[in-house]
Rosetta silent file (secondary structure, phi, psi, omega in degrees, C-alpha in Angstrom):
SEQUENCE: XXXXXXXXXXXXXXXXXXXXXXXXXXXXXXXXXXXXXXXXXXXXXXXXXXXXXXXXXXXXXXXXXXXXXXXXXXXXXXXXXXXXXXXXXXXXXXXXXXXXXXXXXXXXXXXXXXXXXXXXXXXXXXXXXXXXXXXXXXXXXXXXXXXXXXXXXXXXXXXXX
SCORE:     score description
SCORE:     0.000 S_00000001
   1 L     0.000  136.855  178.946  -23.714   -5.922  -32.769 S_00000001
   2 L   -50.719 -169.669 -102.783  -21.167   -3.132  -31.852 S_00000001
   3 H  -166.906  -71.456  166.121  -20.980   -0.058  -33.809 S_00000001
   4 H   -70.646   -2.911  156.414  -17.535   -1.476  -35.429 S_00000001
   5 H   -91.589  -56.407  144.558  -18.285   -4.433  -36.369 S_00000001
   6 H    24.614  -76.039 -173.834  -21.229   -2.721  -38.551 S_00000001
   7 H   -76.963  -62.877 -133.157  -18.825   -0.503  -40.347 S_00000001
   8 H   -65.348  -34.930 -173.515  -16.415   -3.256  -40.523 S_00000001
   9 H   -82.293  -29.999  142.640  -19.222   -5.704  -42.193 S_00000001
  10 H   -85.071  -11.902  166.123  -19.889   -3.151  -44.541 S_00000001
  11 H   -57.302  -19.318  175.806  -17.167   -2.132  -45.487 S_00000001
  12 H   -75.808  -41.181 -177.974  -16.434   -5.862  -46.428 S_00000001
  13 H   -97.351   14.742  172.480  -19.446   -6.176  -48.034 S_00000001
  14 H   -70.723  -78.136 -175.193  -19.017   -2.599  -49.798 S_00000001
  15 H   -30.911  -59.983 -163.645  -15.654   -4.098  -50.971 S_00000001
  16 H   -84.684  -24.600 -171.625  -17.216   -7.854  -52.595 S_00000001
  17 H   -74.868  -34.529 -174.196  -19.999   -5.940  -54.227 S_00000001
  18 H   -70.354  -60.451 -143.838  -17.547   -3.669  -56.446 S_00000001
  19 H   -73.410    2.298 -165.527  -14.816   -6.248  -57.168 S_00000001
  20 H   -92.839  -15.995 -178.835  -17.952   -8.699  -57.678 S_00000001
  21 L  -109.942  134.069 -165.246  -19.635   -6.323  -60.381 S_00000001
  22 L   -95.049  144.087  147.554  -18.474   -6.064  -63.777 S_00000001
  23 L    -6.957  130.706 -178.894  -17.949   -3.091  -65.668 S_00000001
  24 L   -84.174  159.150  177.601  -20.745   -2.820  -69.026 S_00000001
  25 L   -83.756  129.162  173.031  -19.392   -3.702  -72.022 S_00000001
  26 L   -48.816  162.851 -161.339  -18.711   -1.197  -74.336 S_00000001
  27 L  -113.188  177.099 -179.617  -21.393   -0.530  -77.014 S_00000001
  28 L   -71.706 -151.389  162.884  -20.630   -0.448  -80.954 S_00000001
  29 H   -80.013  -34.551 -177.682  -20.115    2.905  -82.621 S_00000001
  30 H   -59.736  -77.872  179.282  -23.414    2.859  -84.104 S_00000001
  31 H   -48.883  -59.180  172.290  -25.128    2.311  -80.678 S_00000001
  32 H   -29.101  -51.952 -155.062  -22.684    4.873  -79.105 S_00000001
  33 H  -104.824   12.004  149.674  -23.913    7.673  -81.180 S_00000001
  34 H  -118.248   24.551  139.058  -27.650    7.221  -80.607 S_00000001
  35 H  -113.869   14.302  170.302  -26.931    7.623  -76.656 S_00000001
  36 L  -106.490  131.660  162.307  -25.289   10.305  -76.643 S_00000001
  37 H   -22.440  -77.648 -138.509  -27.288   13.690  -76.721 S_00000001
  38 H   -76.630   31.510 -167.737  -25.184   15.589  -78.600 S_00000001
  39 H  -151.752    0.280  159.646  -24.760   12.981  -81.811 S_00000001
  40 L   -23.047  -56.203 -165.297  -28.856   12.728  -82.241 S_00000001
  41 L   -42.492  -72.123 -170.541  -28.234   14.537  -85.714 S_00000001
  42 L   -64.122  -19.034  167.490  -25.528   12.295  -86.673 S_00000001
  43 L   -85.118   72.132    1.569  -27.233    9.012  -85.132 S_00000001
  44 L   -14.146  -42.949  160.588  -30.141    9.642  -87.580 S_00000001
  45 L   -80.033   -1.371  165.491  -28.612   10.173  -90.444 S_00000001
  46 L   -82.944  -30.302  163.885  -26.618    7.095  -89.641 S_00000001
  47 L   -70.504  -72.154  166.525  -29.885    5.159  -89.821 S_00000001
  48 L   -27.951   -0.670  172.431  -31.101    7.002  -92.654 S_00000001
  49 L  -115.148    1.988  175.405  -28.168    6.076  -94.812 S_00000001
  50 L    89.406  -16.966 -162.097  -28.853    2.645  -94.121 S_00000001
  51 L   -81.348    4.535 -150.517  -25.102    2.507  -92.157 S_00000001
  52 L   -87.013  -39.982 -177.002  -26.531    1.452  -88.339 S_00000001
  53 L   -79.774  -31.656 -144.121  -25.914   -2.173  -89.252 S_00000001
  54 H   -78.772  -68.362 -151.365  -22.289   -1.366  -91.007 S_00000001
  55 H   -76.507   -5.553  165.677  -21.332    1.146  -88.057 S_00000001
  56 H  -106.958   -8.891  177.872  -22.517   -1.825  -85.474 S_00000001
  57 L   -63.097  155.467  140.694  -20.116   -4.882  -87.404 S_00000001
  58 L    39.849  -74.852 -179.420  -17.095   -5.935  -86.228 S_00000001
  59 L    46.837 -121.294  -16.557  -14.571   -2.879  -87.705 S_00000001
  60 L   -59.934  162.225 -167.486  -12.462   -1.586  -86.167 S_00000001
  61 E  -156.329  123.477  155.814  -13.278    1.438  -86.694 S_00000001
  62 E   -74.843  106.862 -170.154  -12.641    5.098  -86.180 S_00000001
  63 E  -106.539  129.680   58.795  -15.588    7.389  -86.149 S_00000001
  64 E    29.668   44.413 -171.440  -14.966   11.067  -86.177 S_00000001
  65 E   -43.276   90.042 -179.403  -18.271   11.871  -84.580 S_00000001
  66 E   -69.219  156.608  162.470  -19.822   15.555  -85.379 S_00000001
  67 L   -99.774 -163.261 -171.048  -22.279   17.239  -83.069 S_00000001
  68 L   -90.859 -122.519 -157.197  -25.674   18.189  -83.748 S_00000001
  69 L    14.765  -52.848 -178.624  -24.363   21.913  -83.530 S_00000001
  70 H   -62.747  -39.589  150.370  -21.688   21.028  -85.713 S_00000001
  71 H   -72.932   -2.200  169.317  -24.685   20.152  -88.100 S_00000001
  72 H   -69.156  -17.614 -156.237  -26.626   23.336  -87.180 S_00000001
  73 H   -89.732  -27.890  167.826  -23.725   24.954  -88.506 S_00000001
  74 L   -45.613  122.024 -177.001  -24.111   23.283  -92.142 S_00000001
  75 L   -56.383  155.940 -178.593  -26.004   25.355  -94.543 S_00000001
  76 L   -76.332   -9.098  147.456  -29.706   24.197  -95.051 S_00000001
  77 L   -34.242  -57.976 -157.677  -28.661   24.081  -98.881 S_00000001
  78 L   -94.193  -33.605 -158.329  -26.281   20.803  -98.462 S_00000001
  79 H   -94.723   14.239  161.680  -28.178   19.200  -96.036 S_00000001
  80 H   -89.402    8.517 -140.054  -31.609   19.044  -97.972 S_00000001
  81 H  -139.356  -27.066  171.018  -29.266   18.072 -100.337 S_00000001
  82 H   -99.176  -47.764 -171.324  -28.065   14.927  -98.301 S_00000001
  83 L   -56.594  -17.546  177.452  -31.688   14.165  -97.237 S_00000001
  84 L  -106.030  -10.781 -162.800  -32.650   13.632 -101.085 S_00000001
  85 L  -134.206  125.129 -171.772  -29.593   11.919 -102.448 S_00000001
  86 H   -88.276  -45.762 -170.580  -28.867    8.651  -99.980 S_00000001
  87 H   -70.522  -53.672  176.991  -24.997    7.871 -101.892 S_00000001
  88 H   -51.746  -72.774  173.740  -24.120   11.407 -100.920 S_00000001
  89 H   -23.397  -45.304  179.345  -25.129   10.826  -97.202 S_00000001
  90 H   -45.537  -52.132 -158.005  -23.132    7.535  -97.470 S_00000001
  91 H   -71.160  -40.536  179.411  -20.255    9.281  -99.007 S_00000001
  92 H   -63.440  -51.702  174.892  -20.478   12.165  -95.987 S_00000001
  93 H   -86.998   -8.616 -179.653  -20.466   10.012  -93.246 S_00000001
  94 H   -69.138  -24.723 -167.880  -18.159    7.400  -94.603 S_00000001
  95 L   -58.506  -50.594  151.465  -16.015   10.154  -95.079 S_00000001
  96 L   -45.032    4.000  162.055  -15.814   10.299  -91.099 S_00000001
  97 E  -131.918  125.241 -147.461  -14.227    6.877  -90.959 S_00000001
  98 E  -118.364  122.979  159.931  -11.359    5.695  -90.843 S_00000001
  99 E   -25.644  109.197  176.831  -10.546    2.089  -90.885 S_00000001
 100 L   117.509 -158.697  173.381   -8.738    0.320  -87.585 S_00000001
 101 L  -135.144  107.790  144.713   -8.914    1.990  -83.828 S_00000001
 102 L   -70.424   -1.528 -149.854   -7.212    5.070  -83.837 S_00000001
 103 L   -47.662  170.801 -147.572   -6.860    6.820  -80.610 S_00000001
 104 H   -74.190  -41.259 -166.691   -5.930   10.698  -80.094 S_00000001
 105 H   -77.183    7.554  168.850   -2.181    9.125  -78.698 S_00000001
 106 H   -95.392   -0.011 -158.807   -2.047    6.938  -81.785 S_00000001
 107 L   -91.779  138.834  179.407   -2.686    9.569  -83.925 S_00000001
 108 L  -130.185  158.880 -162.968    0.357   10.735  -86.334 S_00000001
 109 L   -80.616  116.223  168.357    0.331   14.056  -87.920 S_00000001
 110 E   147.417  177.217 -177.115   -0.427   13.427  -92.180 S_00000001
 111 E   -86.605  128.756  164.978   -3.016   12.177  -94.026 S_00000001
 112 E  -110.377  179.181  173.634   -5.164    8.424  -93.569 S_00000001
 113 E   -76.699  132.567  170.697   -7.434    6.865  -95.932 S_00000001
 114 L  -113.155  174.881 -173.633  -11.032    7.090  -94.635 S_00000001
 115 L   -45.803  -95.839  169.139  -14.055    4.446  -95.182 S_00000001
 116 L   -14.001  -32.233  177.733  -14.939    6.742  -98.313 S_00000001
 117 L   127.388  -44.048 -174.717  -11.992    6.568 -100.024 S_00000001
 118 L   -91.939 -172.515 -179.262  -10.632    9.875  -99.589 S_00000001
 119 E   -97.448  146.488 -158.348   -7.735   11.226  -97.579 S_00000001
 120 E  -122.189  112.100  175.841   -8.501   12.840  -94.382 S_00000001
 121 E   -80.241  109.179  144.060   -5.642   14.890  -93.006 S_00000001
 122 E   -73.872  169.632  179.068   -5.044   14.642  -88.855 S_00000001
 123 E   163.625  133.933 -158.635   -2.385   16.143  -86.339 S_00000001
 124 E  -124.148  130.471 -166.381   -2.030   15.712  -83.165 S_00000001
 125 E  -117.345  127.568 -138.917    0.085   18.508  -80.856 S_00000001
 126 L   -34.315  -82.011 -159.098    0.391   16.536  -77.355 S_00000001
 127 L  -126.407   33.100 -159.046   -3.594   15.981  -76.315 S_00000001
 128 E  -136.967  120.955  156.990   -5.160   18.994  -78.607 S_00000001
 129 E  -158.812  151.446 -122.095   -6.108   17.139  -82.127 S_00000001
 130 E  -120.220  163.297  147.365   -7.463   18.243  -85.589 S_00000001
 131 E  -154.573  130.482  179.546   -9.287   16.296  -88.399 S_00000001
 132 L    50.078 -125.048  177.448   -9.246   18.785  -91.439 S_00000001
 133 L  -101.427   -7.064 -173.237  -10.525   22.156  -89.359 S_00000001
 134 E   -72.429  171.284  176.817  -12.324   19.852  -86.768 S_00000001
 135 E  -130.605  137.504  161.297  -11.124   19.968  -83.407 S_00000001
 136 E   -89.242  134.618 -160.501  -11.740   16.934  -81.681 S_00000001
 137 E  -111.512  -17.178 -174.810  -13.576   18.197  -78.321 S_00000001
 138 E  -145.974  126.031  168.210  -13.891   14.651  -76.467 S_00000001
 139 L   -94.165 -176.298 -153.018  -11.499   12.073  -77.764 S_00000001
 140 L    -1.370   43.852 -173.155  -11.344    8.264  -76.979 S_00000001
 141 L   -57.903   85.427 -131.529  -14.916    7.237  -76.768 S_00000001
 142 E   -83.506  135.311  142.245  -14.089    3.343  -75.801 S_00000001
 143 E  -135.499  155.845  176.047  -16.670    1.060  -78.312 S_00000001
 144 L   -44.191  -19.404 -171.648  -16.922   -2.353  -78.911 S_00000001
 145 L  -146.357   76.700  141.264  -15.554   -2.252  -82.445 S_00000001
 146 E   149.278 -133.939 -126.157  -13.552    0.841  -82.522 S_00000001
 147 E   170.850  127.018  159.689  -13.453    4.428  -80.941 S_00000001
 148 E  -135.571  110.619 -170.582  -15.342    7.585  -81.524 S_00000001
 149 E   -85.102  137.078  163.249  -13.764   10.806  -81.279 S_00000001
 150 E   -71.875  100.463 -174.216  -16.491   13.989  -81.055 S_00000001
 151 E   -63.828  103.201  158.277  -15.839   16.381  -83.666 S_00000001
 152 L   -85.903   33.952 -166.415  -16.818   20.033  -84.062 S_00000001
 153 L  -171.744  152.033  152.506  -17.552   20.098  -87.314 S_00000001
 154 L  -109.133 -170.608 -158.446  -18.496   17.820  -90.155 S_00000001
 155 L  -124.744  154.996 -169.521  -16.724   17.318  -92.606 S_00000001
 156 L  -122.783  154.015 -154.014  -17.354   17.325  -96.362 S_00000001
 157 L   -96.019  131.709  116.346  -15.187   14.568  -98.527 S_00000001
 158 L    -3.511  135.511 -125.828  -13.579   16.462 -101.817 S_00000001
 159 L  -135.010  106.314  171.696  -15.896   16.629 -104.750 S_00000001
 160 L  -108.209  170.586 -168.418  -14.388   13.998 -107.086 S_00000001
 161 L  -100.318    0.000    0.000  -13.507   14.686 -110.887 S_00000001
């Protein structure tokens, strides 16, 4: 066979293998955050709070994803301090969710409700956007049941009275 007809037959059959293979399906939130390195921390203490089935339902849901840095940065005070008291853990990471799919260009500047209860202030300046003091460092992390924006910091829910 010539030399162009070759390229030509693979290039055809370059062509039906892409349009013939689909795309993976996005994973939950839950599953998201125990493949990504940098959310080990926070994918362990989502199974250690019990929340792995919660954080794999349905939702939607906006997770506000910290990194394991972001928990290096937490004193070793509160977090021996989450590792003994399980409703505080709850309350910490629920705190980091907010009910619905959010993404950073849906995001309006003011306070939502999160998963916890309390109000979580965001604000968004064209692609640069805050939760509290976090900075969100990778935004629209496509999941099956929400979104999970990466976080550089966690965040601790107001101590209610």
């Amino acid at each position: 066979m010539p030399m162009k007809h070759v390229l030509t037959a693979f290039a055809v059959a370059t062509v039906m293998m892409s349009a013939c293979a689909t795309p993976p399906e996005p994973m939950t939130i839950s599953d998201t955050a125990a493949a990504t390195p940098q959310l080990s921390t926070l994918a362990k203490l989502i199974n250690d709070a019990g929340l792995t089935d919660t954080l794999k339902g349905s939702g939607p849901y906006t997770m506000f994803a910290p990194t394991d840095d972001a928990f290096k940065a937490v004193p070793a005070k509160t977090l021996d301090a989450l590792a003994k008291d399980k409703a505080l853990l709850i309350s910490v990471l629920t705190y980091h969710v907010v009910p619905g799919k959010v993404t950073a260009a849906d995001v309006k500047n003011g306070p939502v409700t999160t998963v916890q209860g309390a109000p979580l202030s965001l604000y968004r300046s064209g692609t640069f956007v805050t939760v509290e003091s976090a900075v969100v460092t990778t935004a629209d992390v496509d999941a099956s049941n929400g979104v999970v924006h990466i976080v550089d910091q966690v965040l601790i829910p107001p101590v209610k009275k």
